[in-house]
C-alpha positions in Angstrom: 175.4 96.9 21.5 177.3 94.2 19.7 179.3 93.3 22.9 176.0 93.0 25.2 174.8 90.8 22.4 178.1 89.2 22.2 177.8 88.5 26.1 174.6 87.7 26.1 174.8 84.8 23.8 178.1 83.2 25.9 176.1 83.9 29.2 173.3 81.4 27.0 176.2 79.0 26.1 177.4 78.7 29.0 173.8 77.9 30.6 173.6 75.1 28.1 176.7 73.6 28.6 175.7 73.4 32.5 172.5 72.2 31.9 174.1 69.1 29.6 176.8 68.7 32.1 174.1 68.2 34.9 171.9 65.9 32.8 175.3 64.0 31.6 175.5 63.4 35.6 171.9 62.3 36.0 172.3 60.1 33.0 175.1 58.6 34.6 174.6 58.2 37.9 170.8 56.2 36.6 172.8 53.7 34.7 175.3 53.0 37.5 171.9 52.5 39.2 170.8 50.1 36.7 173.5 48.1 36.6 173.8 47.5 40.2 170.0 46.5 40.2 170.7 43.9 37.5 173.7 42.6 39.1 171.8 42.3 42.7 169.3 40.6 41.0 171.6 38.3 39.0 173.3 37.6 42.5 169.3 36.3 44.2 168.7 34.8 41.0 166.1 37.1 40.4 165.4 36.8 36.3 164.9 41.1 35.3 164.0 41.3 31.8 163.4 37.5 31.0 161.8 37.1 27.5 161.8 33.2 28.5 161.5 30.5 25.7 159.2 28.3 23.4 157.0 26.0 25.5 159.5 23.1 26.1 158.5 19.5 23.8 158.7 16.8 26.4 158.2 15.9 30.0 161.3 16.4 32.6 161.1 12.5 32.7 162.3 12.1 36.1 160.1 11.3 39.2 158.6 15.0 40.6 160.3 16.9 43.5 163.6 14.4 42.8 166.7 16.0 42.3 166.8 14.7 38.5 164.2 16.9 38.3 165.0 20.1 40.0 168.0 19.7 37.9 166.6 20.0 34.8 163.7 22.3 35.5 165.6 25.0 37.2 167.7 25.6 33.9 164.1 26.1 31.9 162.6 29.2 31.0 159.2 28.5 28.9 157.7 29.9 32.3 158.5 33.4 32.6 156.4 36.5 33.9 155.8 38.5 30.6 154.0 35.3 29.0 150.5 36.2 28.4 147.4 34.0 28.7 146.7 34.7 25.5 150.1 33.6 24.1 149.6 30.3 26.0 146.4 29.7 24.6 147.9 29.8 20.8 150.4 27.0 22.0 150.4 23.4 21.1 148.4 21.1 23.8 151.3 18.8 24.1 153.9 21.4 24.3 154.9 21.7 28.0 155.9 25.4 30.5 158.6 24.5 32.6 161.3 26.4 35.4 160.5 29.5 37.7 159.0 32.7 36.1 160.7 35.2 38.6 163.5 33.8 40.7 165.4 30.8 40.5 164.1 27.6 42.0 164.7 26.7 45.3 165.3 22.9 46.0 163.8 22.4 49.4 160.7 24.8 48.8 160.0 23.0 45.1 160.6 18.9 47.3 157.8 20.7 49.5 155.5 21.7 46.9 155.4 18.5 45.2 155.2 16.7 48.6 152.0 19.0 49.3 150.4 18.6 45.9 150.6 14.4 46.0 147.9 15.2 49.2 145.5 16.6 46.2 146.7 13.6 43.5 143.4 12.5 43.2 141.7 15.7 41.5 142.7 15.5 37.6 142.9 19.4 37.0 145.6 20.3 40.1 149.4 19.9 38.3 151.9 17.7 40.2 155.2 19.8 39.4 154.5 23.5 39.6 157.5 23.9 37.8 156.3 21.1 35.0 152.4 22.1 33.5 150.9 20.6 30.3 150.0 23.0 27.7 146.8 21.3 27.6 146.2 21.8 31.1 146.8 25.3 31.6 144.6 26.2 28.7 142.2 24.1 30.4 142.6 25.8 33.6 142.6 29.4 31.4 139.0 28.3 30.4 137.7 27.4 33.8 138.7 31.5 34.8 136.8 32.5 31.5 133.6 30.1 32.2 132.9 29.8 35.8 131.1 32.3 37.5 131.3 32.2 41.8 128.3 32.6 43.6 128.2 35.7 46.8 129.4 32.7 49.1 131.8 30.9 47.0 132.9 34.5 46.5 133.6 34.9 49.7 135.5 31.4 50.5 137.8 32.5 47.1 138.6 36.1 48.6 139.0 34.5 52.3 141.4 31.8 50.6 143.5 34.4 48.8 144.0 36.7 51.4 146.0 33.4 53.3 148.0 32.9 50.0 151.8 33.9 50.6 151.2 36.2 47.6 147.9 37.5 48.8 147.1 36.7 45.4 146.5 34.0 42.6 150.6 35.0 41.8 152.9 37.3 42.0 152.3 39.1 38.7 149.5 39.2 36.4 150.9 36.8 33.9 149.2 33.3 32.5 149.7 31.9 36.0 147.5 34.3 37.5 144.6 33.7 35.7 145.0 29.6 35.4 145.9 29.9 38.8 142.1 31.7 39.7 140.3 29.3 36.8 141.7 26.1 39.2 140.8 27.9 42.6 136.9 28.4 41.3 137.0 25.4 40.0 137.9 23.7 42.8 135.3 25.6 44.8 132.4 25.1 42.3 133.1 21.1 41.6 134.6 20.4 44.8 133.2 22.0 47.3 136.3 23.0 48.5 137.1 25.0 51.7 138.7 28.2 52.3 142.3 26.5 53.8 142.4 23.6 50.9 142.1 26.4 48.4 144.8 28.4 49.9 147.0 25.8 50.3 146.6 24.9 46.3 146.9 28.1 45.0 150.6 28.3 47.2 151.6 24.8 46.3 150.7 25.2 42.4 152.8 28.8 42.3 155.4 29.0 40.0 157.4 32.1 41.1 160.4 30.2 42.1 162.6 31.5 45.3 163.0 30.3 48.5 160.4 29.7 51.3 159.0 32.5 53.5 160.3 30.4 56.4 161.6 26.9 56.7 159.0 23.9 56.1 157.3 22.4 58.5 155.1 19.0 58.8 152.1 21.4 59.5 153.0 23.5 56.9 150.2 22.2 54.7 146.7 23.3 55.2 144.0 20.5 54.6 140.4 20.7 55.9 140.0 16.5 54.7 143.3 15.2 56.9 
């Protein structure tokens, strides 16, 4: 009896050791995994776990879409995707959100951005460096999502304009951009009467995701329903 018992409990061992050995493995293999993620995304400039940084105090100071700017911009990180509308609303009005929240900035799509944005220069609320925004005017922007209300048609010129986004959305990620991003669109839409391809082009001009360009900019590349 003692030697079945006695077999019995190395058969059990053994079982154990095997099943730690496999999971050891698992474990393993998952963080090789992991690490090559992170490194592939450290390679496309792809920021994985970015915690970002206080809003930044000041302006870039040099002229939008120049290279001064990209320059400075593309090493800031008071942008960054886990920042919460919330958050932004308990920050200073003068304090400022600046770089890419999810990949690093790309020169010739951020020179077309700000090229495309100067078309809508005269309308207060639309930012002029997606890569640049006021405190002050993203909480205004938060506000406008919180306040506005879209009728069934101006509904349905909002869903029509999103669906030609790049993002098929406000942005890439629910994160304050998404929802400042939607307060501008009805905003737009409710003050200015605007049209489905103006909206669409806003909402892809004002996005702060970073990366490069879906495909190489064009003159054309800009939708505008007023020229």
């Amino acid at each position: 009896m003692r030697k079945v018992a006695s077999d019995a409990a190395r058969g059990r061992a053994g079982l154990g050791a095997a099943r730690i050995s496999k999971l050891q493995a698992a474990l393993g293999a998952a963080v090789v995994a992991l690490v090559g993620v992170v490194g592939l995304a450290a390679m496309q400039g792809v920021h994985l776990f970015d915690t970002g940084a206080p809003p930044a105090t000041q302006a870039s100071g040099p002229e939008p879409g120049s290279a001064a700017a990209f320059a400075y911009l593309s090493a800031q990180r008071s942008n960054y995707c886990s920042l919460s509308p919330e958050k932004v609303m308990g920050y200073p009005d003068e304090a400022r959100l600046q770089g890419a929240c999810c990949s690093a900035m790309d020169t010739a799509k951020y020179e077309w951005q700000v090229n495309g944005l100067r078309l809508f220069a005269r309308i207060r609320e639309i930012p002029q460096d997606p890569y640049d925004i006021s405190v002050g005017q993203a909480q205004e922007l938060l506000g406008y999502d919180g306040a506005l209300t879209l009728s069934a048609e101006q509904q349905k010129t909002y869903d029509a304009a999103i669906a030609m986004t790049d993002d098929k959305a406000p942005c890439c990620c629910r994160c304050w951009r998404w929802y400042m991003t939607r307060g501008l669109a009805k905003f737009l839409i409710i003050s200015h009467s605007m049209g489905v391809d103006d909206v669409a082009s806003i909402v892809d001009l004002v996005n702060g995701c970073g990366g490069p360009m879906d495909e190489a900019p064009t003159a054309g590349a800009v939708r505008t329903e007023s020229g």
